[in-house]
C-alpha positions in Angstrom: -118.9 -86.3 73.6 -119.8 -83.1 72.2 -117.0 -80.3 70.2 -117.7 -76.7 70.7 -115.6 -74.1 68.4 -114.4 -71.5 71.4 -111.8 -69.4 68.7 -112.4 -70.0 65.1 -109.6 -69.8 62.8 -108.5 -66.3 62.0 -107.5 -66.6 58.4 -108.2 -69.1 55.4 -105.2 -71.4 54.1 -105.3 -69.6 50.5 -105.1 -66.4 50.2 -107.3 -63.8 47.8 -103.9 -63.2 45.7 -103.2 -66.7 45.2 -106.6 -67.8 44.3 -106.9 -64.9 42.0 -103.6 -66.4 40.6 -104.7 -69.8 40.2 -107.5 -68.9 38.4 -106.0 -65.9 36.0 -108.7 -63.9 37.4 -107.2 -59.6 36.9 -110.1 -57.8 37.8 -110.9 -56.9 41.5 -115.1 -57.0 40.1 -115.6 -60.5 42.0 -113.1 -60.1 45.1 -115.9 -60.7 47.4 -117.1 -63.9 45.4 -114.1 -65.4 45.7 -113.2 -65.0 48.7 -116.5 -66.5 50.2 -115.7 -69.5 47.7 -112.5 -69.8 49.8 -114.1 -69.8 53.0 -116.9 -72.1 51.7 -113.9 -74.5 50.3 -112.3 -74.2 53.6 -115.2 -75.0 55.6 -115.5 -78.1 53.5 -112.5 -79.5 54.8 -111.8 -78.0 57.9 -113.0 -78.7 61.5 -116.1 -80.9 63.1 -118.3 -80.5 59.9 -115.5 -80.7 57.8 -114.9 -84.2 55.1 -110.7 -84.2 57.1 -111.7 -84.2 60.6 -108.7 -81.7 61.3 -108.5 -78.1 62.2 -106.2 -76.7 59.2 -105.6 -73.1 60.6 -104.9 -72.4 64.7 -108.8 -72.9 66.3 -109.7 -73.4 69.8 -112.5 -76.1 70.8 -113.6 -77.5 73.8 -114.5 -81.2 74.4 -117.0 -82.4 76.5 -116.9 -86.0 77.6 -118.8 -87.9 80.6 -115.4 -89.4 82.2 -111.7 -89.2 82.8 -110.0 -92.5 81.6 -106.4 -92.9 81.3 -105.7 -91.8 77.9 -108.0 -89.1 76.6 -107.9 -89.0 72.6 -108.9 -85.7 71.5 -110.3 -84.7 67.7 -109.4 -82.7 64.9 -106.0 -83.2 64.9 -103.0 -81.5 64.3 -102.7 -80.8 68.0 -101.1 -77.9 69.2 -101.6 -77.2 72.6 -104.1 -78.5 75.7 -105.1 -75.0 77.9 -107.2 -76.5 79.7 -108.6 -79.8 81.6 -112.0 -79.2 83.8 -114.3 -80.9 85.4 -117.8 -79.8 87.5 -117.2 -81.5 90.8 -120.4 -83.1 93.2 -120.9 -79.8 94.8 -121.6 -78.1 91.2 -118.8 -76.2 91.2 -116.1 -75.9 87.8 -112.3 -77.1 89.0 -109.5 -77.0 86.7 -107.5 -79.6 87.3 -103.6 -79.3 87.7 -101.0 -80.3 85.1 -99.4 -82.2 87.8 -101.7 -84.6 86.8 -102.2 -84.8 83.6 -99.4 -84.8 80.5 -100.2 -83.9 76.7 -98.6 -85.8 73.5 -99.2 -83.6 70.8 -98.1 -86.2 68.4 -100.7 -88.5 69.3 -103.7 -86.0 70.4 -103.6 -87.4 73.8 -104.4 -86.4 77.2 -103.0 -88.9 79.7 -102.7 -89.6 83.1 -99.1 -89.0 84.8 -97.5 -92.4 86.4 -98.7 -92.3 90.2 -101.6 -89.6 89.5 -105.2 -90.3 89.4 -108.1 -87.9 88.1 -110.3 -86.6 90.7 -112.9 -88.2 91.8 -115.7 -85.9 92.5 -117.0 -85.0 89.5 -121.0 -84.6 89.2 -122.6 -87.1 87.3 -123.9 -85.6 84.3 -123.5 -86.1 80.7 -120.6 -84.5 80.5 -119.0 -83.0 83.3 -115.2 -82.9 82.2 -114.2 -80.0 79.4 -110.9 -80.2 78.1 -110.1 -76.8 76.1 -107.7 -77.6 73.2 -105.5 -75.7 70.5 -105.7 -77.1 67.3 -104.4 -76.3 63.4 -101.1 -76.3 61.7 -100.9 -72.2 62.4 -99.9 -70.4 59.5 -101.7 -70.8 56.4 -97.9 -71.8 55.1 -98.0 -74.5 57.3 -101.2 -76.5 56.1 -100.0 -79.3 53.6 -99.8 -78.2 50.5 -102.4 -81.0 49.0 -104.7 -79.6 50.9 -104.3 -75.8 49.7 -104.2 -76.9 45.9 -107.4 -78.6 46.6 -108.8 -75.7 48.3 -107.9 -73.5 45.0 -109.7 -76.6 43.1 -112.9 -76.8 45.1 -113.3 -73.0 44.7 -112.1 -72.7 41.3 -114.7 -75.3 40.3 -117.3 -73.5 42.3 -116.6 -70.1 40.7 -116.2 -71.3 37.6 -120.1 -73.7 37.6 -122.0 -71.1 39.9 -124.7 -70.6 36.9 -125.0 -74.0 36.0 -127.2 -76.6 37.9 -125.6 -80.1 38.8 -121.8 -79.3 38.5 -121.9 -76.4 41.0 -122.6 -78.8 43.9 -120.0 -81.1 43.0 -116.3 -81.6 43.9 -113.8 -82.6 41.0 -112.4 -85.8 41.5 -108.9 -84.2 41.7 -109.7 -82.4 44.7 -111.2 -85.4 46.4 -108.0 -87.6 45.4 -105.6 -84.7 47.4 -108.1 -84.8 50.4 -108.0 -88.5 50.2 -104.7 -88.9 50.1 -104.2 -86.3 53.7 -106.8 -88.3 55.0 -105.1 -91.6 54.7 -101.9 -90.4 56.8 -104.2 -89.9 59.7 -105.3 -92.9 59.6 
């Protein structure tokens, strides 16, 4: 199985203002810093790569897998949307196969197959032929958990505030880690 990022998110869960905020930082001198701490702190958590395993902002990815089974489980949850399910059939040749077929559970991140249906069956044996094409995130940067945006401010705070000093700057506080910790556990 193999993830591909199609759209990557097009904002960050914290914004400048509030990071600026939660840190008491008035001067506009370090802007840039800051907000590449946010992104770096957000890239920490967030998608394939990330320590969650979710998709915190709206993200498209597609996900390649060698065979159709009944229940498809698809990553980086929270799901939002399925565009897509294709597939290269025998002849070498992309279908899209119709949502006749197929039904989505968002809830559950799962792609399954309708009572009565059945997946094609000529799809090219290759390593993975079948690409299903996925929206992912909780949208709005006011609709990621708030945990998870405090330990966002944390993770960069911590990194701003330690970016001269060797050792701590690589670290993440143990508060942060105890907010991710605890999102993680409701997934699983």
């Amino acid at each position: 199985m193999t993830l591909t990022l199609v759209t990557p998110p097009a904002d960050v869960p914290v914004s400048l203002a509030e990071q600026k905020d939660y840190q008491n930082i008035t001067s506009t001198s370090d802007d840039a810093l800051v907000a590449a701490l946010i992104r770096a702190a957000t890239s920490y958590l967030d998608g394939d790569s990330g320590v969650l395993g979710e998709s915190l902002m709206t993200q498209t990815w597609d996900y390649k897998i060698p065979a159709f089974r009944a229940r498809l489980q698809l990553p980086l949850p929270p799901l939002s949307s399925v565009t897509s399910v294709k597939y290269t059939d025998t002849s070498d040749v992309e279908q899209t196969v119709s949502t006749d077929i197929y039904g989505v559970d968002t809830p559950a991140e799962l792609v399954f197959l309708k009572d009565g249906q059945s997946w094609p069956s000529d799809v090219k044996i290759t390593p993975f032929p079948i690409t299903i094409r996925f929206v992912a995130g909780y949208g709005s940067w006011s609709d990621v958990p708030e945990d998870l945006r405090v330990a966002i401010q944390i993770i960069a705070s911590h990194w701003y505030e330690n970016r001269g000093s060797t050792g701590d700057a690589s670290t993440i506080p143990d508060s942060a880690l105890a907010l991710i910790q605890k999102h993680k556990a409701s997934w699983f």
